[in-house]
DRENZA-232898 format. One line per field, with one value per residue (C-alpha): residue in one letter; x, y, z. Coordinates in Angstrom, 1 decimal, always signed. Layout:
BEGIN
aa = c(a;...)
xx = c(X;...)
yy = c(Y;...)
zz = c(Z;...)
//
This chain:
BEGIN
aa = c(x;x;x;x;x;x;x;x;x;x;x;x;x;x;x;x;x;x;x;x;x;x;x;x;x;x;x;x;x;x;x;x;x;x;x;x;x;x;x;x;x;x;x;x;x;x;x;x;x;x;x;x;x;x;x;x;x;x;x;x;x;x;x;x;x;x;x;x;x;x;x;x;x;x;x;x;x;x;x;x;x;x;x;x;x;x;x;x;x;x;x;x;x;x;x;x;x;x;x;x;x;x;x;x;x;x;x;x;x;x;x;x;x;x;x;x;x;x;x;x;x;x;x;x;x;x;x;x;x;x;x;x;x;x;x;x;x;x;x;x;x;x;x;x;x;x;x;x;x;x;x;x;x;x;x;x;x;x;x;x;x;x;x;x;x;x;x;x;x;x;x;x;x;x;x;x;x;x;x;x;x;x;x;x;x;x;x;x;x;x;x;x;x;x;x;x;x;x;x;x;x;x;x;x;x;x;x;x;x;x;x;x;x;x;x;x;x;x;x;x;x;x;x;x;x;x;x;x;x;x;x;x;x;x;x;x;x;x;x;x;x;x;x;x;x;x;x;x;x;x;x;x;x;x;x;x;x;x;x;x;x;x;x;x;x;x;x;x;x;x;x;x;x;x;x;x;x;x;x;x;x;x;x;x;x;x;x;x;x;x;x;x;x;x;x;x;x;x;x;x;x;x;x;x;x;x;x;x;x;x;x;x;x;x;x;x;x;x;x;x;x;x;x;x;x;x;x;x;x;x;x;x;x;x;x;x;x;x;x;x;x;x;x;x;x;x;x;x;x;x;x;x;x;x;x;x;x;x;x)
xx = c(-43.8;-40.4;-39.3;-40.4;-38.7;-35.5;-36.0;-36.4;-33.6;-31.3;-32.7;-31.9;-28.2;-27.8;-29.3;-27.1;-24.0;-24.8;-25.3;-22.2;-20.0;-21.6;-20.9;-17.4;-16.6;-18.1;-16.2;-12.9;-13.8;-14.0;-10.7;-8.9;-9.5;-8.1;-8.0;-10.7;-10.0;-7.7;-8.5;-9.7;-6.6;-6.5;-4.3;-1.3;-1.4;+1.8;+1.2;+4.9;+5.9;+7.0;+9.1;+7.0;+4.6;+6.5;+3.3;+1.2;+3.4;+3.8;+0.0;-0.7;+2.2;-0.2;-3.5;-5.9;-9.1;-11.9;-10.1;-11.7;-9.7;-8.7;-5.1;-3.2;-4.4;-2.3;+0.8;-0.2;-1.0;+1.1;-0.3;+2.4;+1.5;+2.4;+5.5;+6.1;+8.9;+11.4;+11.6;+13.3;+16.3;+17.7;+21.0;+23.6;+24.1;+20.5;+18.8;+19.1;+19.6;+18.5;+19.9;+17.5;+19.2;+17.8;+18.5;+17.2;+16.2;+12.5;+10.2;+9.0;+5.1;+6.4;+8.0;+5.4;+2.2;+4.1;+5.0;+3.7;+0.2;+1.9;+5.7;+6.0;+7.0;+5.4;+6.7;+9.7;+9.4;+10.9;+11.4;+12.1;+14.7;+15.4;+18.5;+17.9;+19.2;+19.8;+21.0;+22.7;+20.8;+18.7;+15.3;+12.1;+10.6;+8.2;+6.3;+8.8;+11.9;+13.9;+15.9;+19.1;+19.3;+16.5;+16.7;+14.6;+15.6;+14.2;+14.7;+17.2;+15.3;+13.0;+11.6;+9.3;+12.6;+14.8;+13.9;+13.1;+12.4;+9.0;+9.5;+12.6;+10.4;+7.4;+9.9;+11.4;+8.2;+7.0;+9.8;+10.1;+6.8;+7.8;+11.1;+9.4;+6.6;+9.6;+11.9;+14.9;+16.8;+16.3;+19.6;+18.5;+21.2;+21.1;+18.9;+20.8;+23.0;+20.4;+18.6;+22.4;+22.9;+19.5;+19.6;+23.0;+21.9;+18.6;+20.8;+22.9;+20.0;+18.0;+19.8;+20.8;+16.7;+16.7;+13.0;+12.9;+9.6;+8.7;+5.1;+3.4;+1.5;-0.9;+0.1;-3.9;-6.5;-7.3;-6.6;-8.9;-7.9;-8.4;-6.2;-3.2;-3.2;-2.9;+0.1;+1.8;+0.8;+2.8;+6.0;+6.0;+4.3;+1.3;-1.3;-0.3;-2.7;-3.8;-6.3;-4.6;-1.1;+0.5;+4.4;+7.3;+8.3;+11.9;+13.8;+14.7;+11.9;+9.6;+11.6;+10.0;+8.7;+11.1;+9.1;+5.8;+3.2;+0.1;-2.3;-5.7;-7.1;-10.7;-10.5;-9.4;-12.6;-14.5;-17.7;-16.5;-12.7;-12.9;-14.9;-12.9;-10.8;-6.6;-4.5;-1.2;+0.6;+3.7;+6.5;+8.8;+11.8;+12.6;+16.7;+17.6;+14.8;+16.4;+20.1;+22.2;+23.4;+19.6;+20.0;+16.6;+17.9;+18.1;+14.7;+13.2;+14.3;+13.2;+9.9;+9.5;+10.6;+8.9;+5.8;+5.7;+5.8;+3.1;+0.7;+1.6;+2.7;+5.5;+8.0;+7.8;+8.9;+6.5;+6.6;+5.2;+8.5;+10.0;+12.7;+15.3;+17.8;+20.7;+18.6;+18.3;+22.3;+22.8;+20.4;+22.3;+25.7;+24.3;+22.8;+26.4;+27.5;+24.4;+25.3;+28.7;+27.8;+25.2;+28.0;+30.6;+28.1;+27.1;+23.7;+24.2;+20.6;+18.9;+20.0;+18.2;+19.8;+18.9;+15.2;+14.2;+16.1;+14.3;+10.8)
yy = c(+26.9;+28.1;+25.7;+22.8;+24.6;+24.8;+21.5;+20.2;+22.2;+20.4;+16.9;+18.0;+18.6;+15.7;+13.3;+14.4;+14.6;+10.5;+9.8;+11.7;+9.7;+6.5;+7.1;+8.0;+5.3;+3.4;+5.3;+4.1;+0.6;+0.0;-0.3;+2.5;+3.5;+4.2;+8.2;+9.7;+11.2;+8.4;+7.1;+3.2;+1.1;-2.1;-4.8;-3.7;-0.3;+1.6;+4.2;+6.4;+8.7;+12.1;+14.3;+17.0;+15.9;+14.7;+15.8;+13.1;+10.1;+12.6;+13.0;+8.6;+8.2;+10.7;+9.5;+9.1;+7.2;+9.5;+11.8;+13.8;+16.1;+14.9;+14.8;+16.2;+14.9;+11.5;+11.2;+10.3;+6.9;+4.7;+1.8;-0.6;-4.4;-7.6;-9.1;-12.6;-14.4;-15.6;-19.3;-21.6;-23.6;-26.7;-26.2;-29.4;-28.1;-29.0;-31.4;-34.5;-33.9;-36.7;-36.2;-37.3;-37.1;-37.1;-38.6;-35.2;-31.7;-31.5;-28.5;-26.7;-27.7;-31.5;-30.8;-29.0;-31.4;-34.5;-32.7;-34.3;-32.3;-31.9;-30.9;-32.0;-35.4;-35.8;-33.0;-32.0;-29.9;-31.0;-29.4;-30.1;-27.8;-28.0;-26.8;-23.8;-25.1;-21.3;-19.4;-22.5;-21.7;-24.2;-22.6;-23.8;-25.8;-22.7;-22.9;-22.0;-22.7;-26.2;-28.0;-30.2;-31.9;-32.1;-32.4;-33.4;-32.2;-33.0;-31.2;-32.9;-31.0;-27.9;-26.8;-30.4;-32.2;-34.7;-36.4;-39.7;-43.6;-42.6;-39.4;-39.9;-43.4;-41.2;-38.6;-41.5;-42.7;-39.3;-38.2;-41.5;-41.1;-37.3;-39.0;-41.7;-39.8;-37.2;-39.8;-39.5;-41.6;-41.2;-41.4;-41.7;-41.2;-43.9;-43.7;-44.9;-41.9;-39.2;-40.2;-39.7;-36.4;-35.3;-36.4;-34.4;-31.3;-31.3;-31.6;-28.7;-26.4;-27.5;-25.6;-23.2;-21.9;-18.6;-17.3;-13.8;-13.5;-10.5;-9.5;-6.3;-5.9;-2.9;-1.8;-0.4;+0.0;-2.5;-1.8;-1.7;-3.4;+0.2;+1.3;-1.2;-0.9;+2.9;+2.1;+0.2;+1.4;+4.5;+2.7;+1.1;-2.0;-3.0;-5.0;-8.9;-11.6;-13.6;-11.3;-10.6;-10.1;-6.9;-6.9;-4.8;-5.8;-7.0;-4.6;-7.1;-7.1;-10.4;-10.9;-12.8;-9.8;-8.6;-8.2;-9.6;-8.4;-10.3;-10.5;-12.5;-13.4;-13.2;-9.8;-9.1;-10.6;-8.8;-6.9;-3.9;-3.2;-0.5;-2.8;-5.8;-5.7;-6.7;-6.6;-8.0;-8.6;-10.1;-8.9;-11.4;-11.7;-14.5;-14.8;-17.0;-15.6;-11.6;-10.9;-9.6;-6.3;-5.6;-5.4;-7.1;-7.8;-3.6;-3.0;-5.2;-4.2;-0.5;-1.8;-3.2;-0.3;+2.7;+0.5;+0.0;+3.5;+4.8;+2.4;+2.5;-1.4;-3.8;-5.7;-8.9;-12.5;-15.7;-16.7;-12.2;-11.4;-7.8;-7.8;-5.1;-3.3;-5.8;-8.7;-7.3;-6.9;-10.2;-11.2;-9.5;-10.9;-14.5;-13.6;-12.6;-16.1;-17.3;-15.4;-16.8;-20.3;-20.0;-18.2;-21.3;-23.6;-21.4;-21.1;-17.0;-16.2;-14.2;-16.5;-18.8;-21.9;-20.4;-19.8;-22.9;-25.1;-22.9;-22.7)
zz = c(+30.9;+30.7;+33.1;+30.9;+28.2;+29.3;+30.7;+27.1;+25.8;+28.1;+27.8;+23.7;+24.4;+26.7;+23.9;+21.3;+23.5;+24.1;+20.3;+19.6;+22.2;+20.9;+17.3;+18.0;+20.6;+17.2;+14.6;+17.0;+17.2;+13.4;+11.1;+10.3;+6.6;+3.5;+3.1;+1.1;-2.9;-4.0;-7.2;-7.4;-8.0;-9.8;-10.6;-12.2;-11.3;-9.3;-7.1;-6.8;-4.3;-5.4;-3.7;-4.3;-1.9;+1.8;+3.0;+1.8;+3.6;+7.0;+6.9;+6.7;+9.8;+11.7;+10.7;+14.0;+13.3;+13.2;+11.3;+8.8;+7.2;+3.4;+2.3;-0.2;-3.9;-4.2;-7.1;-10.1;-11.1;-13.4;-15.5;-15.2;-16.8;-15.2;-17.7;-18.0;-17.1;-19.6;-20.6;-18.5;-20.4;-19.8;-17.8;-17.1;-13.3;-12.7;-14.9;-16.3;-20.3;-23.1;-26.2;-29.0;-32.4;-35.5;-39.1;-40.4;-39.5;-38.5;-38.3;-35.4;-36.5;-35.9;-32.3;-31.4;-33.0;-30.5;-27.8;-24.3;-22.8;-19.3;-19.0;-15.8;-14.2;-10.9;-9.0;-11.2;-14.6;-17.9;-21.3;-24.7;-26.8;-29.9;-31.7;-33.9;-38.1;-38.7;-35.7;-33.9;-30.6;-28.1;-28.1;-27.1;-30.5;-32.4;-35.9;-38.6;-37.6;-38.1;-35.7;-36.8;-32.9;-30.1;-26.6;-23.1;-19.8;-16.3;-13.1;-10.6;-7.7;-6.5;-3.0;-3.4;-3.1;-5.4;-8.6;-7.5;-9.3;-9.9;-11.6;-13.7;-15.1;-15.9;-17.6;-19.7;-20.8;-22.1;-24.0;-25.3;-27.3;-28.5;-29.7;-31.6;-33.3;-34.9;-35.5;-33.0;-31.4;-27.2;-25.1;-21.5;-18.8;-16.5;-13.8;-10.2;-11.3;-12.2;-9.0;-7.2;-8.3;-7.7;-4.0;-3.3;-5.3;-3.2;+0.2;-0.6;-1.9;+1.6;+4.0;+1.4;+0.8;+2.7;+2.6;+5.4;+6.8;+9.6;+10.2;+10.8;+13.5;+14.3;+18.0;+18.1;+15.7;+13.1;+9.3;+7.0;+3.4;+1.6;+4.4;+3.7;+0.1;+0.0;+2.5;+0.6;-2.8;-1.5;-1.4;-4.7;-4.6;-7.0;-6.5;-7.0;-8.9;-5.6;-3.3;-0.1;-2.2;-3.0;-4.6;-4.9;-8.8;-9.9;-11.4;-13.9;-17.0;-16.5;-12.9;-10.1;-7.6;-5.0;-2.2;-1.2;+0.9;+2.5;+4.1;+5.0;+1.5;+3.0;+3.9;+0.7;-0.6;+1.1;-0.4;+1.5;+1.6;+4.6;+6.6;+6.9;+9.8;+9.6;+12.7;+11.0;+7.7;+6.6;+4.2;+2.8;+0.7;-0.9;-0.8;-4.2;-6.4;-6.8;-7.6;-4.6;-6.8;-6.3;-3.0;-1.5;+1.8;+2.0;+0.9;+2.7;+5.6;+5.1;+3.6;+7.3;+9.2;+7.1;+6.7;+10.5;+11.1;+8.8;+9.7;+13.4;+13.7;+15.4;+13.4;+14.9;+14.1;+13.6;+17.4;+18.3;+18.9;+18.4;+15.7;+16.3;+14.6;+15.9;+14.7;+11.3;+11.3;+12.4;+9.4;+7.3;+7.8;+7.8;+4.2;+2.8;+3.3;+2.2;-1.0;-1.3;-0.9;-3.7;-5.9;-5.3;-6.8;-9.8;-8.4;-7.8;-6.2;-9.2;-12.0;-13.4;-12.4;-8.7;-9.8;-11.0;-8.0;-5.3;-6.9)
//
């Protein structure tokens, strides 16, 4: 009897010593999750690190799947709303401009009561301004106001490529019917020579579009979603509109974002965020959207390498390769003459001029 006790005893610890190994071996397999107490974050929200708490980023460098000791309580989260961007204008150096004068001042009600449904000429963007009776400014036409002159502009060019035939024909024709409904008068530039300047403006901003691109890739265990955003919401990025997008905002009020994070937008989808497995993202810096006194190039680049080592990843390039600290310099100096080009042709990345060509 005692014999088949301690028989049964054993059998007992055996048993559970199996079940144990399997749910660990199990526990290791799935994507390494987001750590527990942090409050549910949603779209426009900023987590910020606080110096108060180095223990909190040490801890996620560390962090061994199958862990289960909490962390620290997180830094406090700030509501911080998504701002628009500021209107575009109509700039000479990059659109083709219509004056449409008018026997007398009309209201903004008018302008706006004509104006075309779509602004946009096949690929390209256009806008109508109107110039201001009282303040003497070119504004976008608004209710109230009265304008003395109007005016149409199309783009010569954007990252879909020059104006062409088509396009500028289809921008004639709209404006057109604005300018006759409020009574103007429509001078069109002539198009062989729109279509000129639209073709060299696109060849200089082609090899002049500098868009830096690295990936992330986890050197072992997968990431979970919840995982990646408590990363990265750690280093001042919020969560962006499209799922699988997170962005480090512009310092300039309505900007473009700095940085941009992604990853697979079906993960992101995903009824369960900490089941979803992600073995790469990318971070990337678009070069003619932010001002070089913000200095991008400099955050990006230590987005890449303190993201890399708290989720225990390899900076690589498109093509898996490993991106070191020489190939970052040699970036670098490339992106300085980059910067000058852009200045010589008053296209300075961060202005507007710059953001409208290279959208």
């Amino acid at each position: 009897m005692t014999l088949t006790l301690s028989l049964a005893v054993v059998a007992g610890i055996v048993l559970a010593g199996v079940v144990a190994q399997g749910a660990w071996m199990a526990r290791k397999a799935s994507p390494r999750r987001a750590k527990p107490k942090l409050d549910p974050i949603l779209p426009g929200e900023r987590l910020e690190p606080s110096l108060n708490e180095p223990a909190i980023e040490a801890e996620a460098g560390s962090d061994e799947a199958g862990s289960e000791s909490p962390p620290a309580a997180p830094s406090p989260v700030e509501t911080r709303p998504v701002a628009q961007r500021r209107s575009a204008r109509l700039d000479a150096l990059i659109d083709a401009i219509a004056p449409l004068t008018l026997e007398a001042p009309v209201t903004g009600e008018l302008a706006l009561m004509h104006l075309p449904p779509s602004r946009r000429a096949g690929n390209k963007p256009f806008l109508i301004e109107g110039l201001n009776a009282e303040t003497g400014d070119w504004e976008v036409p608004a209710s109230g106001r009265r304008y003395s002159e109007l005016q149409a502009g199309v783009q010569l060019a954007n990252r879909s490529g020059a104006l062409n035939e088509i396009e500028y024909s289809e921008f004639v024709q709209k404006v057109h019917g604005f300018a006759e409904a409020v009574g103007a008068m429509a001078d069109f530039p002539d198009m062989i020579d729109i279509v000129a300047r639209a073709r060299e403006l696109d060849a200089f901003a082609g090899p002049h579009d500098a868009q830096l691109v690295v990936r992330l890739r986890s050197n072992g265990v997968a990431w979970s979603v919840g995982y990646i955003q408590q990363c990265v919401l750690r280093h001042g990025f919020v969560l962006g509109p499209v799922p699988g997008r997170l962005v480090l905002p512009s310092q300039e009020e309505g900007g473009p974002p700095m940085l941009i994070l992604g990853f697979d937008s079906q993960a992101a989808l995903a009824d369960d965020p900490n089941e979803a497995a992600v073995r790469d993202v990318t971070l990337s810096l678009d070069v003619p959207q932010t001002p070089e006194s913000a200095e991008p190039f400099a955050a990006w680049q230590q987005a890449a390498r303190k993201l890399a080592e708290e989720m225990d990843a390899s900076v690589v390039d498109d093509q898996g390769r490993p991106i070191t600290l020489a190939a970052f310099t040699g970036i670098g100096k490339e992106l300085e003459q980059l910067y000058r080009a852009l200045e010589e042709r008053d296209l300075a990345a961060g202005s507007a001029a710059a953001r409208r060509l290279f959208s």
